[in-house]
N, C-alpha and C positions, 0 to 999 in steps of 0.2 A: 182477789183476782188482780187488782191494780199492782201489789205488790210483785206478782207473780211476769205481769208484763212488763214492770220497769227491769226483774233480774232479766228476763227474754232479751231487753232492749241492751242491756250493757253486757250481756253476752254476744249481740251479734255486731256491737260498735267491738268491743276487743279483735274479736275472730277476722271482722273488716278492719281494725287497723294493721294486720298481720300480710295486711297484702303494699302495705307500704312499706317506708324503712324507719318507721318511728322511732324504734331503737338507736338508729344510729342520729337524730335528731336531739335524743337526749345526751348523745354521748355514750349510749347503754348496751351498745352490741356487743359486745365481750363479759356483761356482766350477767352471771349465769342464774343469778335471783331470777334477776329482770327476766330472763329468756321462760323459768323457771312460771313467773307468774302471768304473762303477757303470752307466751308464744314465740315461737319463731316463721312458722307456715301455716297458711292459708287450706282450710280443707272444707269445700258443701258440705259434707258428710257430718262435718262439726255442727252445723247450724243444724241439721236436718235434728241430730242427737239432742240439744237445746229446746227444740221447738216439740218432739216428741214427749220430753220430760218435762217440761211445763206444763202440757197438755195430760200426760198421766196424772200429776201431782194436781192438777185441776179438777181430775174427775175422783179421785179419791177424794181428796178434799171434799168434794160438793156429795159425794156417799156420805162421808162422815157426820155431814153437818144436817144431813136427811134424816138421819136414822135416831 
């Protein structure tokens, strides 16, 4: 569970830092890794998808470890 909420946690620090210009902070906005692993745009919908799949992977989990 603890593990499950720290990936939760640096998924929603990336997706928020996507609404600054981080990129261009490192010098990294043209470099298409960067864009590639980081993001370029900010979307609720992303976090919504994060926090549902934690929550799946929670409850299978906690089946598995029942049975």
């Amino acid at each position: 569970m603890q593990s499950a909420l720290i990936v939760l946690i640096i998924a929603f620090i990336v997706e928020f830092m996507q609404l600054t210009s981080f990129l261009e902070w490192f010098n990294l906005q043209d470099n298409n890794m960067a864009k590639i692993i980081f993001g370029s745009t900010f979307h609720v919908s992303d976090l919504v998808a994060y926090t549902l799949g934690i929550i799946t992977t929670l409850i299978i989990e906690n089946k598995l470890n029942n049975d």
